[in-house]
GUMILUM-669462 format. One record per residue (C-alpha): residue number from 1; residue in one letter; x negated, y, z negated. Coordinates in Angstrom, 2 decimals, always signed. Layout:
<sites>
{seq=NUM; type=A; u=X; v=Y; w=Z}
...
</sites>
This chain:
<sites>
{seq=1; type=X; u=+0.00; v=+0.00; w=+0.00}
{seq=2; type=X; u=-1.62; v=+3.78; w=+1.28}
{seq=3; type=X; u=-1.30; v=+6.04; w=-1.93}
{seq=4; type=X; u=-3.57; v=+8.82; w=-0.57}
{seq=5; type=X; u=-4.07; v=+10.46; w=+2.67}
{seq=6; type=X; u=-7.69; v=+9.59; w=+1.99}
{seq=7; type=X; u=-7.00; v=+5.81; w=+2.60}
{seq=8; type=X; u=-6.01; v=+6.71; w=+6.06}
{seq=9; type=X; u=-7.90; v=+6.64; w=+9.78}
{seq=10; type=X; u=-6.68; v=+10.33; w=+11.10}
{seq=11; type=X; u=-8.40; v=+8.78; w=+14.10}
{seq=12; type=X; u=-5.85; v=+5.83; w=+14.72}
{seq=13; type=X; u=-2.71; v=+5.73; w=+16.13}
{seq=14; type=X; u=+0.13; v=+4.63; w=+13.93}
{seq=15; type=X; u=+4.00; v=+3.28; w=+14.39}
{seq=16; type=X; u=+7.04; v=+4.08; w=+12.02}
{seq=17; type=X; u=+6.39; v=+0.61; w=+10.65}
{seq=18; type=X; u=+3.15; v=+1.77; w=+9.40}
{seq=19; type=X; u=+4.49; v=+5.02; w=+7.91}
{seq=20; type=X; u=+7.44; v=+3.08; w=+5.66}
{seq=21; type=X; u=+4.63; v=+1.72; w=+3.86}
{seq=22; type=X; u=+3.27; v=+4.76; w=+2.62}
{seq=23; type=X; u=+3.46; v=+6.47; w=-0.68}
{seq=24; type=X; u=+1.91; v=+9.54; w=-0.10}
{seq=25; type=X; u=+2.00; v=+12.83; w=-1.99}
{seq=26; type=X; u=+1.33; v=+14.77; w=+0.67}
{seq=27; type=X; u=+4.67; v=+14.96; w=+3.36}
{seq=28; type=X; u=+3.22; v=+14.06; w=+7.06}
{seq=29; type=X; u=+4.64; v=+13.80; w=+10.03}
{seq=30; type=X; u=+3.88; v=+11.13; w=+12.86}
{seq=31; type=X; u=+3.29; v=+12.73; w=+16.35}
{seq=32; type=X; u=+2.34; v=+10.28; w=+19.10}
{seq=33; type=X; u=+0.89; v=+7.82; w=+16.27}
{seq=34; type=X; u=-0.98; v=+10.73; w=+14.91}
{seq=35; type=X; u=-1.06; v=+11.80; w=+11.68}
{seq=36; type=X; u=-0.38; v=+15.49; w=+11.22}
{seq=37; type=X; u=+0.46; v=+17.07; w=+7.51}
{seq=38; type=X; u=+3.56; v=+19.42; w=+7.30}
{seq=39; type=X; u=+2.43; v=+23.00; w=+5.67}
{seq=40; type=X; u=+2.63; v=+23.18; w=+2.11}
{seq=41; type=X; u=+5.82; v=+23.59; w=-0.01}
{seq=42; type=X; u=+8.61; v=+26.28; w=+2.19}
{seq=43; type=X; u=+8.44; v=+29.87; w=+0.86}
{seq=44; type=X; u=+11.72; v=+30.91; w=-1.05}
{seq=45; type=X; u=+12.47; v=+33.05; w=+1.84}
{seq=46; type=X; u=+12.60; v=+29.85; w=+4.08}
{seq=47; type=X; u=+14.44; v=+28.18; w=+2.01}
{seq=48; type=X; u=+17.20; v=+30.84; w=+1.48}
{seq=49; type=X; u=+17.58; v=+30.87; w=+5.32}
{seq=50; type=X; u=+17.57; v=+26.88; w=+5.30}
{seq=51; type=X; u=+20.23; v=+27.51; w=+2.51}
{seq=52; type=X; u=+22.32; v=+30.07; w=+3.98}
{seq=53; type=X; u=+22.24; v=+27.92; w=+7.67}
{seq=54; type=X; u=+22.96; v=+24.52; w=+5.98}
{seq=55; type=X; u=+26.20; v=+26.11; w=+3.63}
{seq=56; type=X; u=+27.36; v=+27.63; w=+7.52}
{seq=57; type=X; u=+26.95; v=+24.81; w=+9.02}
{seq=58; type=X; u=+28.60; v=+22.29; w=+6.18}
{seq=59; type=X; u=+31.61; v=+24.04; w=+6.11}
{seq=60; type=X; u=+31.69; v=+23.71; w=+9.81}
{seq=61; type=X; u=+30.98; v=+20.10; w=+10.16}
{seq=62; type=X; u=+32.98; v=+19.06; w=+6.85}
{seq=63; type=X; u=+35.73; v=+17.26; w=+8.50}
{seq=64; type=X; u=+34.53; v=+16.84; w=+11.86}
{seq=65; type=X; u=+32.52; v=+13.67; w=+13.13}
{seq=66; type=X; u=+28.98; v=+15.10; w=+13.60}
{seq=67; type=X; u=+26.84; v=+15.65; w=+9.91}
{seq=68; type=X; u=+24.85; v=+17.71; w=+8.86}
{seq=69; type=X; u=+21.12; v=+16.87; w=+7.70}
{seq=70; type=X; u=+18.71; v=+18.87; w=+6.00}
{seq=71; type=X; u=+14.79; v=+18.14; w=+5.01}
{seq=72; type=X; u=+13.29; v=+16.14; w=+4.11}
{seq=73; type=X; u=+14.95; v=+13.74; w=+6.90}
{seq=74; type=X; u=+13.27; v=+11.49; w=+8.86}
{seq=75; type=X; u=+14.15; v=+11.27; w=+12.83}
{seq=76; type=X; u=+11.76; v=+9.12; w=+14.90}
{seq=77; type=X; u=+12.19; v=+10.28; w=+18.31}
{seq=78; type=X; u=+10.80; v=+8.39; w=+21.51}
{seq=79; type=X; u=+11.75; v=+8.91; w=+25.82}
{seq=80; type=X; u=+15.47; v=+8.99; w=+26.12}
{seq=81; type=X; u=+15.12; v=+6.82; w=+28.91}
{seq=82; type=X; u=+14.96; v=+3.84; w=+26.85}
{seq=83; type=X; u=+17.18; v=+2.04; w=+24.09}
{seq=84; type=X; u=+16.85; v=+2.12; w=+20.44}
{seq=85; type=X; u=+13.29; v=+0.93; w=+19.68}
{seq=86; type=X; u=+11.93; v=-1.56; w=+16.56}
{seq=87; type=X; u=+9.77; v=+0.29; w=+13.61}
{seq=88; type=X; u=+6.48; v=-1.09; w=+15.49}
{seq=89; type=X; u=+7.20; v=+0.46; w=+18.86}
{seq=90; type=X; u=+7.73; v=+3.99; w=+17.34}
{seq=91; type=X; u=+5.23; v=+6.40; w=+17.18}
{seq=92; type=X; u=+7.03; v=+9.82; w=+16.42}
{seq=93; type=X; u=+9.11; v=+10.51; w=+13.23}
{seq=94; type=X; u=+9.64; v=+14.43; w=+12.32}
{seq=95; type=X; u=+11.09; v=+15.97; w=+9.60}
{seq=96; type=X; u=+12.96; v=+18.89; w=+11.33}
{seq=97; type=X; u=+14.45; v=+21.95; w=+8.91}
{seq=98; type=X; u=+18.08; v=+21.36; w=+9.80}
{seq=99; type=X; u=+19.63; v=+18.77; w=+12.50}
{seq=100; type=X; u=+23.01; v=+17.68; w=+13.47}
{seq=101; type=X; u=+23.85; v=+14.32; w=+14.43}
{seq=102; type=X; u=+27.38; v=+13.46; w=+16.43}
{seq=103; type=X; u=+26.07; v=+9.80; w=+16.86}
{seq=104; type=X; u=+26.48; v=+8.32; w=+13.98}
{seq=105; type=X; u=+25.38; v=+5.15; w=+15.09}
{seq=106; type=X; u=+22.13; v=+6.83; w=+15.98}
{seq=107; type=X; u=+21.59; v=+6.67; w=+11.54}
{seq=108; type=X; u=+20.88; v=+4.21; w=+9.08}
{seq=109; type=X; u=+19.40; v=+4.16; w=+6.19}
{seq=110; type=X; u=+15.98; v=+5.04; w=+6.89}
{seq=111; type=X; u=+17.44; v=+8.45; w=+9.09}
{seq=112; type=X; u=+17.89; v=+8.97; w=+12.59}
{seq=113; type=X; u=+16.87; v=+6.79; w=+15.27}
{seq=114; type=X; u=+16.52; v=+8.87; w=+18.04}
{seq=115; type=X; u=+17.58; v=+12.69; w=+19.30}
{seq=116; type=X; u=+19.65; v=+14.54; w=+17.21}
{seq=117; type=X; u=+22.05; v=+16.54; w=+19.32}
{seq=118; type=X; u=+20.94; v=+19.90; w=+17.41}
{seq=119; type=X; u=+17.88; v=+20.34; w=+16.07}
{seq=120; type=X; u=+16.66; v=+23.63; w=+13.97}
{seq=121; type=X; u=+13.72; v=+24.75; w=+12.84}
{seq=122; type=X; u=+12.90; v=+27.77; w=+10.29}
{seq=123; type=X; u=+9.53; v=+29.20; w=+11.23}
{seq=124; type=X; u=+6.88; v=+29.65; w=+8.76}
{seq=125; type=X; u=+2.58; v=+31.16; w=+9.00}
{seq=126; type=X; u=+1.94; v=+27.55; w=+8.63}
{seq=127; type=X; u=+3.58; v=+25.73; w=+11.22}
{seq=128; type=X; u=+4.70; v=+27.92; w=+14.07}
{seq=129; type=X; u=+1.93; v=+26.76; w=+16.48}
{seq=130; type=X; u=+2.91; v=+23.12; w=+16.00}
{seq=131; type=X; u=+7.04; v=+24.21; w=+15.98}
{seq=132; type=X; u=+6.42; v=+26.21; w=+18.98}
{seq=133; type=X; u=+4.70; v=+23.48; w=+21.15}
{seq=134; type=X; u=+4.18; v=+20.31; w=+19.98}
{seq=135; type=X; u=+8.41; v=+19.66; w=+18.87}
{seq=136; type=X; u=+9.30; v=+21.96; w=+21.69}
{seq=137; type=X; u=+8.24; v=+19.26; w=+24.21}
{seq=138; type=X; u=+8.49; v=+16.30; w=+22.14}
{seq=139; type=X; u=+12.52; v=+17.38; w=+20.91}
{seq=140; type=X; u=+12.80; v=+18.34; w=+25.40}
{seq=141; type=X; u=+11.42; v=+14.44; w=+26.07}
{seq=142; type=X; u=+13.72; v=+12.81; w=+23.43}
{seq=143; type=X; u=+16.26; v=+14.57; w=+24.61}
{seq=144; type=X; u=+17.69; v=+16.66; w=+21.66}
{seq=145; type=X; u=+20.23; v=+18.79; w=+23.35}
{seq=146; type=X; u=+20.25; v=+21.71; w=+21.66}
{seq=147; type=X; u=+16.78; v=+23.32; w=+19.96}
{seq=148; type=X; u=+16.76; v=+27.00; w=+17.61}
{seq=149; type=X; u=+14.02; v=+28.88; w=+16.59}
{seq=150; type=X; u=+14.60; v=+30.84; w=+13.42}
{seq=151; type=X; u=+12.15; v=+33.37; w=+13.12}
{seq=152; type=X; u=+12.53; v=+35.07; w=+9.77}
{seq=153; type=X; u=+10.12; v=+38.09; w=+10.16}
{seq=154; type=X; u=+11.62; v=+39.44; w=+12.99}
{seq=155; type=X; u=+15.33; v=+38.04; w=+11.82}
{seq=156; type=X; u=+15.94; v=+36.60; w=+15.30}
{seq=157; type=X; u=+17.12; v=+33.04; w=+16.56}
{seq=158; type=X; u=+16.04; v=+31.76; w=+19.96}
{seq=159; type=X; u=+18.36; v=+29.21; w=+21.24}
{seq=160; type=X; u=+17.15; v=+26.62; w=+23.61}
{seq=161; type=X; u=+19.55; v=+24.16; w=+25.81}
{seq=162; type=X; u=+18.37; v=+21.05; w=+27.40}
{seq=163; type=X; u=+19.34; v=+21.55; w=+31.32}
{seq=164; type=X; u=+18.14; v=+18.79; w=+33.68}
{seq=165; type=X; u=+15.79; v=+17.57; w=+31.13}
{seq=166; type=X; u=+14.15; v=+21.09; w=+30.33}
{seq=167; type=X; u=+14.83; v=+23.77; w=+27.70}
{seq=168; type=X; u=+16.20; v=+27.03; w=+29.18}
{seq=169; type=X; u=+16.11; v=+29.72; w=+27.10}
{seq=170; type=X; u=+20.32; v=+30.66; w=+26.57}
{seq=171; type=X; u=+19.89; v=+33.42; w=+24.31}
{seq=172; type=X; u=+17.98; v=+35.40; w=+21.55}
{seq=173; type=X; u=+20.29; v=+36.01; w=+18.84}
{seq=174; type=X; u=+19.45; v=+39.29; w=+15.75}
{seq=175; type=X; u=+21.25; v=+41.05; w=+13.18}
{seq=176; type=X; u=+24.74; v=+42.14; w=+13.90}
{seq=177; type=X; u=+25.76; v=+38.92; w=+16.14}
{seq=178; type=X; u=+27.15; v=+35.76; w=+16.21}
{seq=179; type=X; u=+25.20; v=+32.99; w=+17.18}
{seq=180; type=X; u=+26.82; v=+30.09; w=+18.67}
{seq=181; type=X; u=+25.34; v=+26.75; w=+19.64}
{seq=182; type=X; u=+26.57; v=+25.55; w=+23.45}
{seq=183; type=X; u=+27.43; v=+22.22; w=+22.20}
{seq=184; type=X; u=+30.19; v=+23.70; w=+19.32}
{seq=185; type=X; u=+31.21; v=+27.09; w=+21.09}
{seq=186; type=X; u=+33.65; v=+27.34; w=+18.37}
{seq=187; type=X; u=+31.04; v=+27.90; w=+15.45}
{seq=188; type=X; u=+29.95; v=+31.19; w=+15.20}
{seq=189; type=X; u=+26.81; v=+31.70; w=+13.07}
{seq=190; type=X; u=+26.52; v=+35.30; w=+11.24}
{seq=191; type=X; u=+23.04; v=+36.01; w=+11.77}
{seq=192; type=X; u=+23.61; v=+39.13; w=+9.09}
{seq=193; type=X; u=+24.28; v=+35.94; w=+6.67}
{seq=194; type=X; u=+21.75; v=+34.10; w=+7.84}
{seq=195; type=X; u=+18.93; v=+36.24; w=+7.00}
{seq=196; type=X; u=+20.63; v=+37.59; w=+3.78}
</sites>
C-alpha cells in the first residue's frame, strides 16, 4: 500500500487501478498515467464561489434527473469513442471543482466513469496553467459537453460548448448577467451571486 508520494515513480505511467490503492495525503490527479499534484488547500475566496455555484446549481438540479457533484470527486475520463473501460485500462481521473452528471449510469461508487455533461472549474494562481490546457483538451477528447471557466479576479465566466468535437467559445459572462449553460437554457446563473 503507497502512503507517501515519496513511494512513487513520477516517471511511470499509472492506471485508475493503481491510484485506488493509494493512501496519500497529498490529493493528485492522474493525467495520461501521470502523476500530477492538485495545488494546495482552495483559498476561502474559491471556495465561497464553489459555494455560492454549488447552492445555484442544487436548487436547480434538486428534483430533476442530472446531480450535482462537487470536489473532491473522482471522474476518470478516456476517448469517447470507446465504451466504459476496466480500472487497469484507465489512465485519467480528475477531480474537477463542480460537474453535473445526467447519466447516472455513468456513476458508481468510486465516481464517474466517463464525461460529465458539465464540467466547472474555479480558477486559482496555482492551477490555471494546467485548468487552462491540460483539462481543456483532455474534458474536449472525453467529450464533456459543456466546460466554464470561473475566473474570480476578474469576476468573469467563460463558457465553452463542445461543437463537432471542439470547444467554441459561446460566451464570456461578468457582473450584472445571467449565465446560462446551453445544455439547461432554463437555469440562469446570477453572476452578481456568484462572485458575492
Amino acid at each position: 500500500m503507497v502512503t507517501q508520494l515519496s513511494d512513487l515513480d513520477l516517471n511511470k505511467t499509472y492506471s485508475y487501478a493503481d491510484y485506488l490503492t493509494w493512501q496519500l495525503n497529498e490529493t493528485v490527479e492522474l493525467i495520461k498515467g501521470k502523476i500530477m499534484l492538485m495545488s494546495p488547500a482552495p483559498s476561502v475566496r474559491h471556495q465561497d464561489i464553489s459555494m455560492n455555484l454549488s447552492s445555484q446549481l442544487y436548487h436547480h438540479f434538486k428534483h430533476k434527473p442530472c446531480r450535482v457533484y462537487t470536489a473532491p470527486f473522482d471522474v476518470r475520463l478516456y476517448n469517447r469513442q470507446r465504451s466504459l473501460l476496466a480500472n487497469e485500462a484507465i489512465f485519467t481521473v480528475v477531480q474537477p471543482d463542480l460537474c453535473v452528471v445526467c447519466n447516472l449510469a455513468l456513476l458508481d461508487a468510486q465516481g464517474c466513469n466517463g464525461a460529465p455533461d458539465w464540467v466547472i472549474e474555479i480558477l486559482s494562481p496555482g492551477n490555471s496553467q494546467r485548468e487552462l490546457k491540460i483539462k481543456y483538451a483532455l474534458y474536449q477528447e472525453s467529450g464533456v459537453s459543456e466546460y466554464w471557466l470561473v475566473y474570480p479576479e476578474q469576476q468573469t465566466v467563460h463558457q465553452f460548448v463542445l461543437d463537432e468535437g471542439a470547444y467554441r467559445l459561446q460566451q464570456m459572462y461578468t457582473n450584472d448577467e445571467q449565465a446560462s449553460p446551453q445544455l439547461f437554457p432554463e437555469l440562469a446563473v446570477d453572476i452578481n451571486e456568484l462572485f458575492r
